[in-house]
C-alpha distance (Angstrom), angle and dihedral (degrees) to the residues before:
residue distance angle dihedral
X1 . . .
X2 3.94 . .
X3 3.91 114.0 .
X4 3.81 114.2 -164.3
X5 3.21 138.7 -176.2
X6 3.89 100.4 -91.3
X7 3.36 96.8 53.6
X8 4.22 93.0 52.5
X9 3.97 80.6 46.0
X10 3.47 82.8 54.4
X11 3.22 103.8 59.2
X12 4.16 100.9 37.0
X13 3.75 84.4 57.4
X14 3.81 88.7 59.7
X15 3.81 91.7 46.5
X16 3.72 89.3 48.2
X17 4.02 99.8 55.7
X18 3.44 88.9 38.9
X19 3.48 94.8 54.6
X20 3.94 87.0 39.3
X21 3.77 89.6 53.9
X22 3.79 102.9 48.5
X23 3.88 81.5 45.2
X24 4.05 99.9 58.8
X25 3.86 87.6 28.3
X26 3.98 100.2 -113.3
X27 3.97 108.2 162.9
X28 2.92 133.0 -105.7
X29 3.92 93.4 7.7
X30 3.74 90.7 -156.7
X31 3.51 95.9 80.5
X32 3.78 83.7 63.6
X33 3.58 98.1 53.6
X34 4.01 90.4 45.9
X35 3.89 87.5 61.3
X36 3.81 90.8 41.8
X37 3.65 92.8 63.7
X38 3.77 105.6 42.3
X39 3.67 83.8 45.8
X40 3.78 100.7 65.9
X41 3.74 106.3 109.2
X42 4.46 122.0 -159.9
X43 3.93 85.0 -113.8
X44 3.66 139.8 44.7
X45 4.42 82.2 -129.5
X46 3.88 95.4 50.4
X47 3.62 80.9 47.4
X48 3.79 97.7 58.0
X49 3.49 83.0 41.1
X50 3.60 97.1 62.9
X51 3.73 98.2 41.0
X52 3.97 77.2 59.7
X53 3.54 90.3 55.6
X54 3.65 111.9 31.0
X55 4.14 85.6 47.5
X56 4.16 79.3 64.9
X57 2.97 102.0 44.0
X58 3.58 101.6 44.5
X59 3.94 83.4 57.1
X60 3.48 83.8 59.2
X61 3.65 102.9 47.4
X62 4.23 91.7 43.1
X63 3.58 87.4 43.5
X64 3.60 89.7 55.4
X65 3.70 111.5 36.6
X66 3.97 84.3 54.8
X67 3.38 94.1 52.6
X68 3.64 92.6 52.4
X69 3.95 93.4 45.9
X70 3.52 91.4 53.4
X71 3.33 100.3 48.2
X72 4.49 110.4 27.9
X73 4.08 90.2 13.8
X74 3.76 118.2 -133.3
X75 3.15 109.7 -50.7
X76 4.07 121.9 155.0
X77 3.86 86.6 -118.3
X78 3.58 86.7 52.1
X79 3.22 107.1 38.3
X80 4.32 83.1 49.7
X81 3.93 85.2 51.9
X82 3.74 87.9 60.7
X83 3.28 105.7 59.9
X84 3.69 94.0 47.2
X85 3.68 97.8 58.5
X86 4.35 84.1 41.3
X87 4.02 89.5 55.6
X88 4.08 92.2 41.5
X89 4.17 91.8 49.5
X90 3.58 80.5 32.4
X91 4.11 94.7 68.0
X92 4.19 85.7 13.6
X93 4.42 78.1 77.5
X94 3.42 90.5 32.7
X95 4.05 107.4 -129.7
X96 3.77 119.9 157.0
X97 3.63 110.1 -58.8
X98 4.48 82.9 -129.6
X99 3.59 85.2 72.7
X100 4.00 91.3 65.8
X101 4.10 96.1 73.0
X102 3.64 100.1 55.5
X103 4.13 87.4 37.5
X104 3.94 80.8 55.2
X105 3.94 89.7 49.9
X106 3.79 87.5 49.2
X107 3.43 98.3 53.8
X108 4.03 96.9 40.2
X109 4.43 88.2 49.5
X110 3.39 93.7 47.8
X111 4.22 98.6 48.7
X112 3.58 86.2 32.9
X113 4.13 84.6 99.0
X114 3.21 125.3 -6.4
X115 3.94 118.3 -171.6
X116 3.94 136.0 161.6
X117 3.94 92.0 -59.0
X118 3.36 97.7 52.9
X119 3.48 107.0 139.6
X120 4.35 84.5 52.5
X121 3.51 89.0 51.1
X122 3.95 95.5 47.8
X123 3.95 91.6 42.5
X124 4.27 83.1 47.4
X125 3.89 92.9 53.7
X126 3.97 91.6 39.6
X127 3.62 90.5 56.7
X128 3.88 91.1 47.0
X129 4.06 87.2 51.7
X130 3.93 86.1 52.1
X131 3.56 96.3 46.0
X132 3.81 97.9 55.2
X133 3.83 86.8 52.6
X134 3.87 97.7 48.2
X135 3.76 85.9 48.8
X136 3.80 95.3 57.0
X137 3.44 92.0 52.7
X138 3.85 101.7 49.9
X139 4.13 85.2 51.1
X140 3.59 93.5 47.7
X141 4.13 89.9 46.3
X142 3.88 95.3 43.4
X143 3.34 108.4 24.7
X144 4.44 121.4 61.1
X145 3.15 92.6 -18.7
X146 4.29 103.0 -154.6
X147 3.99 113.2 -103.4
X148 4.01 94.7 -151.8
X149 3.53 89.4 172.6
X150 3.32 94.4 60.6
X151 3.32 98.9 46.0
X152 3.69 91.7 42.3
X153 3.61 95.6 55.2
X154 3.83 100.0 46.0
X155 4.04 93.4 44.7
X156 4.15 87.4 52.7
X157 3.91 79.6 43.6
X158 3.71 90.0 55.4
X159 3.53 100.0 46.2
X160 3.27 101.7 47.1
X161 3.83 91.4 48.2
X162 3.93 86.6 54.5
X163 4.12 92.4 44.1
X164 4.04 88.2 52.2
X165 3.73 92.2 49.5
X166 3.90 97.7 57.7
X167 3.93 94.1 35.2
X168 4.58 82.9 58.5
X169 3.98 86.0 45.4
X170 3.71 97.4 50.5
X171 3.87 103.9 39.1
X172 4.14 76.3 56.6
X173 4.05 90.3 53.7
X174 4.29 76.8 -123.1
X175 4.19 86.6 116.3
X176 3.65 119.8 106.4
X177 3.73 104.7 -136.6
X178 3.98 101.7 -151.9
X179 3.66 88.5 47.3
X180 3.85 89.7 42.5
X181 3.76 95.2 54.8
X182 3.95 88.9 35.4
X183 4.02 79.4 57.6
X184 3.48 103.1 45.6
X185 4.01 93.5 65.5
X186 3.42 87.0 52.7
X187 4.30 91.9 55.0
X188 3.80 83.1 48.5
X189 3.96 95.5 58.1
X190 3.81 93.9 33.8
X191 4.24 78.6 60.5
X192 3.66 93.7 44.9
X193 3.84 88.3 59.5
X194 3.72 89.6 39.1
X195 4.14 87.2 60.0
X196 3.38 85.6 49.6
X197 4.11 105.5 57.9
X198 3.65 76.7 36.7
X199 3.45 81.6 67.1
X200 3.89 100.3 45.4
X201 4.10 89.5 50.1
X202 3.44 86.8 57.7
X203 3.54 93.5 49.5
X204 3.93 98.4 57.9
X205 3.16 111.8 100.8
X206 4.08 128.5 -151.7
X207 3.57 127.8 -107.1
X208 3.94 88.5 -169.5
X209 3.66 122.0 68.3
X210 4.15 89.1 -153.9
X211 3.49 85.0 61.4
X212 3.79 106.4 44.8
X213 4.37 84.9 83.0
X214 4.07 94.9 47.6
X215 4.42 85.1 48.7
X216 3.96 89.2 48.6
X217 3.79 93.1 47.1
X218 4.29 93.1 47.5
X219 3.88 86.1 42.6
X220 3.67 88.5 58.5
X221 4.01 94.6 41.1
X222 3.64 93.1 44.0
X223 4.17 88.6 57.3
X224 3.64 91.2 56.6
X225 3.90 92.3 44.4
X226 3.93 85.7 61.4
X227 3.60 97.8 38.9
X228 3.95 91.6 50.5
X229 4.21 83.2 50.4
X230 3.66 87.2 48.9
X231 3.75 95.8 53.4
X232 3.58 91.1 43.8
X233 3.74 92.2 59.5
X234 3.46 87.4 40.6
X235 3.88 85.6 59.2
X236 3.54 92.6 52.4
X237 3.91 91.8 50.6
X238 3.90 91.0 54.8
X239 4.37 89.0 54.1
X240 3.96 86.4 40.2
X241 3.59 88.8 51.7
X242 4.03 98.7 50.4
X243 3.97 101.0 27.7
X244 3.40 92.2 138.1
X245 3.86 104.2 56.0
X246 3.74 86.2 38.7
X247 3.58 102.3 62.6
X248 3.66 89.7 44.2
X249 3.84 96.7 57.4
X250 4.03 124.0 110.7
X251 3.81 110.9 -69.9
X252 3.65 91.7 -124.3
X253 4.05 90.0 67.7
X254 3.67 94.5 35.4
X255 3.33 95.3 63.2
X256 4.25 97.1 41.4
X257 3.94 81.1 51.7
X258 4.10 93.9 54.4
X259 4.04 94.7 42.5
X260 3.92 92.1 44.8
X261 4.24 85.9 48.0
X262 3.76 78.3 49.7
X263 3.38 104.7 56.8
X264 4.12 99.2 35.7
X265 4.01 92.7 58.0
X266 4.24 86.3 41.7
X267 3.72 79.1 51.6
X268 4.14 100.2 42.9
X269 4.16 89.2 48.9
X270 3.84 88.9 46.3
X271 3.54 89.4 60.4
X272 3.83 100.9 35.5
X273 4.11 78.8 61.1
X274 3.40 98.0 43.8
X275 3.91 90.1 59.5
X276 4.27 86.5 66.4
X277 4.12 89.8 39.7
X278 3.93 91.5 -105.9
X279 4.13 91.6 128.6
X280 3.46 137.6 6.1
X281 3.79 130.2 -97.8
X282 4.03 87.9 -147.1
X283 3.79 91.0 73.9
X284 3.73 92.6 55.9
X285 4.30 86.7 82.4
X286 3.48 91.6 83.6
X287 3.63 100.4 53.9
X288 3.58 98.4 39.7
X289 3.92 80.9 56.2
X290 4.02 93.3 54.1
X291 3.96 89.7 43.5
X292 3.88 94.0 57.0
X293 4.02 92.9 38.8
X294 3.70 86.3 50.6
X295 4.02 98.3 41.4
X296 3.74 88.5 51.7
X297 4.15 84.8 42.7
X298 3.83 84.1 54.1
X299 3.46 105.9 52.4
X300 3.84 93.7 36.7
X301 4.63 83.3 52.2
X302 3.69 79.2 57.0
X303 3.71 109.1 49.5
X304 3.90 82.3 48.2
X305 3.95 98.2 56.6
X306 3.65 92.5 41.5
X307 3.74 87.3 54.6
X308 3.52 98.3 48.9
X309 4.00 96.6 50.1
X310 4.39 87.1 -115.4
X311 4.11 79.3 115.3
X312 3.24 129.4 54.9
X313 3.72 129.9 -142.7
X314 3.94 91.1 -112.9
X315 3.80 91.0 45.3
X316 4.05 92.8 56.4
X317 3.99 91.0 44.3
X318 3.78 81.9 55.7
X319 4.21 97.7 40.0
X320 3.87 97.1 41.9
X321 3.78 106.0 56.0
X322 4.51 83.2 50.8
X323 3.67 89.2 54.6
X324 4.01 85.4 50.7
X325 3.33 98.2 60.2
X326 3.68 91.7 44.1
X327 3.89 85.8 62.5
X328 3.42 94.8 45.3
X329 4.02 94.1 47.8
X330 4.00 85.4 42.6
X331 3.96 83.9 54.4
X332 3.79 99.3 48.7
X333 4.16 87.9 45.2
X334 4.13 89.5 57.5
X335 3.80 90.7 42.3
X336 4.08 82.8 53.9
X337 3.48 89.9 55.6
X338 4.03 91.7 48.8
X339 3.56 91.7 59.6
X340 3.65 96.1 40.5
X341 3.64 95.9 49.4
X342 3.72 88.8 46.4
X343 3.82 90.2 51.4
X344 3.71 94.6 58.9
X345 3.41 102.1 34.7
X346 4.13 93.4 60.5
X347 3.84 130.6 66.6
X348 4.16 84.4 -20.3
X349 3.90 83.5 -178.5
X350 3.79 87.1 73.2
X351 3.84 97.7 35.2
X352 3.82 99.5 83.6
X353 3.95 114.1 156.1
X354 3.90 103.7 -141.1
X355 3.49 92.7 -159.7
């Protein structure tokens, strides 16, 4: 069982509205702690966010379910009516669709019973809703704050690590191919979530205007970083896809294909540790030297087997779209290093890696 840091964030913004509560007398405090804990957002921004939105539509909810008391009571019909008409204006304004639950919550705790101080109670259980939200914020702004870069970057680190592995065992026919294409679904969903904190580091905003340049510029270089991951497994899909044909191809191209493999995913890892100052981007000349020699050396190996009748029509068709994608994957590894020598080469006093 994996505990992270949401869930304990979780939890101490349920201890801290109920504490909060008891402390300014709001009953029942568990109403408080209820909000608290659907509240909690992945990111201090998406938390902000929500506060935004769950402070609106909370107004709407309370605004509601009072109007409806006062004027058809509290019936169940009623008090289903309600929360219709909140989830239609709801989406009709267009805030997040999380903010509907605890709206719902609102408008079902403050019809639950409605007596001759109504409009006390209502304002007493609106401020209980409001609480639970403010407290998940100030936990998820104080307390473990989330490190998406570092997460970000050793994930992408991880990935590609495990791509470059299987693309050295298959060029060497040493690749299981069940547990190959059993793996490959995996890379896809490990990318999915990659998109996804992708999307979180984006999110986070800046507190610092000195650093709102250095975020833009690692936003920018972390994009490419997944996009050159992407392509590779999108490299390794290609050989997955025509193993066969491959393995059967003229020696001579065979073995261009494995030392140009060799070289780009020596060159990707180079530049995945040149991002946390572990090698240096200077040393990548050489190999981007080799990879366009070889490329050209490719292409020209081709042209001569094809003339000479040692390849067959179907056998190019089958060779020419995998040296494609090794262009295109050598491409998006040289516009890496663009970005990345332009990143440290520029206001380096803002360009800290907080890795």
């Amino acid at each position: 069982m994996k505990l992270g840091a949401r869930i304990f964030k979780t939890g101490l913004a349920v201890i801290l509205s109920l504490y909060i509560a008891s402390w300014i007398g709001l009953e029942p405090p568990t109403f408080a702690a209820l909000t608290a804990a659907l509240a909690v957002q992945p990111s201090i921004y998406r938390t902000f966010q929500t506060i935004v939105d769950q402070f609106q539509a909370n107004i709407i909810g309370a605004a509601l379910a009072v109007l409806f008391v006062l004027t058809l009571g509290a019936d169940p019909f009623v008090v289903g009516l309600t929360v219709v008409l909140a989830i239609a204006l709801i989406l009709k304004i267009k805030l997040e669709p999380t903010t509907i639950p605890i709206a719902i919550v609102t408008i079902i705790i403050i019809m639950e019973s409605p007596d001759a101080h109504f409009i006390e109670f209502a304002l007493s259980r609106f401020s209980l809703i409001l609480l639970g939200v403010c407290s998940a914020f100030v936990i998820n702004l104080l307390f473990i704050p989330p490190k998406y870069e570092t997460k970000l970057y050793q994930k992408l680190l991880d990935v590609s690590e495990e791509i470059h592995r299987w693309l050295q065992l298959f060029i060497r026919q040493s690749a299981d191919h069940q547990a190959l294409k059993k793996d490959i679904g995996h890379l896809e969903e490990k990318l999915v979530a990659i998109d996804s904190l992708f999307l979180y580091y984006k999110e986070e905003r800046n507190y610092f205007m000195r650093n709102k340049y250095a975020k833009a510029r690692k936003v920018v270089l972390f994009r490419q970083m997944a996009l050159t991951t992407r392509k590779s497994l999108f490299v390794l899909k290609n050989l997955e896809s025509r193993l066969g044909n491959l393995h059967e191809q003229a020696p001579e191209v065979h073995t261009l294909l494995e030392k140009q493999l060799y070289e780009l995913t020596a060159y990707h890892e180079q530049l995945l540790l040149h991002y946390v100052g572990k090698s240096h981007v200077e040393k990548t000349d050489p190999t981007k030297s080799i990879l366009n020699e070889r490329k050209e050396l490719l292409f020209n190996q081709l042209i001569v087997l094809r003339d000479n009748g040692t390849l067959t029509s179907e056998e190019w068709m089958h060779t020419l779209p995998i040296i494609t994608q090794l262009m295109e994957y050598q491409e998006q590894l040289e516009h890496l290093e663009q970005l990345m020598d332009s990143f440290f080469s520029y206001h380096t006093s803002e360009n800290k890696v907080k890795v």
